[in-house]
N, C-alpha and C positions, 0 to 999 in steps of 0.2 A: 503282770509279767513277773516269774520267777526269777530273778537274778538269782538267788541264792541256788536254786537247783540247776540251772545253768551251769555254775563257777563248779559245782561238787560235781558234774556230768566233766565237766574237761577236765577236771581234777583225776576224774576216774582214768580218764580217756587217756592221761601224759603218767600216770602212776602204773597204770595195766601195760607200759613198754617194757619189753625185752629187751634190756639192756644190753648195748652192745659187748663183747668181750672181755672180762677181765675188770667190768664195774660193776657197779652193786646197784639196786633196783631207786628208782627216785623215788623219795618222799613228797606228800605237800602237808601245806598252810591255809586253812580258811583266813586270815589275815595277814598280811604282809608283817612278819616277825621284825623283834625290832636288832635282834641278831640271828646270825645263819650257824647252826651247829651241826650243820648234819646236809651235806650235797653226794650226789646232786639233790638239790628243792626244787619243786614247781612252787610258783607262786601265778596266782591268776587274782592280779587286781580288779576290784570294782568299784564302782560301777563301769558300763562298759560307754563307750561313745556311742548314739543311738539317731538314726534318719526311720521317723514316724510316717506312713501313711495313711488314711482311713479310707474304707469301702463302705460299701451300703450295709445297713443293718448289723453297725456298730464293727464291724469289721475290720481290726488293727495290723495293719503288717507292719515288720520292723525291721532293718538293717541294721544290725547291731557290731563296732569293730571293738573286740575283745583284745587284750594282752596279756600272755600268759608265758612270765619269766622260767626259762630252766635256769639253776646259778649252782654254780662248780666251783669247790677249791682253786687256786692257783700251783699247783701242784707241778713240776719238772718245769724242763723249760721251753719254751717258748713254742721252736715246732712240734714237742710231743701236747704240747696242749692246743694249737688248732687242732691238730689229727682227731686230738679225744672230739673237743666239737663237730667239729667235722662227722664223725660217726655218731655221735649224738642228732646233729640235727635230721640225718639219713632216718635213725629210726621212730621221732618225734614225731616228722613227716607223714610216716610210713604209718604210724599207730593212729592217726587222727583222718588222714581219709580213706583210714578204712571202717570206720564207722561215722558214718557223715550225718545221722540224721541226733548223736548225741543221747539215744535211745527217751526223748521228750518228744509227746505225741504235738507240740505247738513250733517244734523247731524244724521245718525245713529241708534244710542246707546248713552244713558246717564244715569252714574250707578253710583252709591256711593262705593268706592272700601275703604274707612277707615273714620269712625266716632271717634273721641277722646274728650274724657273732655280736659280739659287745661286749665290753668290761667294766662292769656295773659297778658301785659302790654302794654296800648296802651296810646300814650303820657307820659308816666311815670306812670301811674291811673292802678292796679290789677283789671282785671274782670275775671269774670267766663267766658268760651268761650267753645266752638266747633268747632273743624277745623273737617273741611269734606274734604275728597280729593272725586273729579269726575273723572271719564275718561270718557270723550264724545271722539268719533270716527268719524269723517267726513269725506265724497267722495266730492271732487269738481271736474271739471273741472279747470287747470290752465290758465288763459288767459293773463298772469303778460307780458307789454312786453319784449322784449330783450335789451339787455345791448349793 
């Protein structure tokens, strides 16, 4: 399994949003930066949490729950920064099932199973953020050799 083409596929998928009114396009991070200079960021940690199952003829299906942070200045106050999340979470939503299969011929299904506000601390620094959980679904073939 590809984790790493996985993470760069959502990476694509939460980068290619159209930002809502009056914001600027989100960046990401192949690694969880150890400060944020530059929001909004996605960040899509990994590895992901994973429920394995095997078929016949080495046949791997996986349920994999992914989480992949947007994280935002703390910028005005208080209801103009729900509202920004708020329309932020509308088009994150809106970018990711719409292309469900993640454009990876082993991936399935990719779906948003929980969006949340949240006020992270990253480095020690408060931002506004969204954790989104995914569950992408994958079939491979297992080719790993033996032990």
């Amino acid at each position: 399994m590809d984790y790493e083409a996985i993470a760069a596929a959502l990476e694509t998928r939460f980068t290619g949003v159209t930002p809502p009114s009056g914001e600027r396009a989100p960046k990401a991070v192949d690694d969880p930066p150890n400060s944020v200079g530059w929001t909004p960021l996605i960040v899509v940690d990994l590895p992901p949490d994973e429920d394995i199952e095997w078929g016949p003829s080495k046949l791997r299906y996986s349920d994999q729950l992914w989480t992949v942070w947007a994280l935002f200045a703390q910028e005005g106050d208080f209801p103009r920064r729900k509202r920004r999340l708020a329309k932020w979470q509308k088009a994150l939503l809106n970018q990711v099932a719409a292309q469900i299969q993640l454009g990876l011929a082993y991936v399935d299904k990719a779906e948003i199973r929980r969006i949340a506000p949240e006020q992270p601390d990253w480095a020690e620094i408060p931002y506004d953020g969204l954790r989104i959980s995914i569950l992408i679904q994958t079939r491979e073939v297992f080719t790993g050799a033996a032990a």
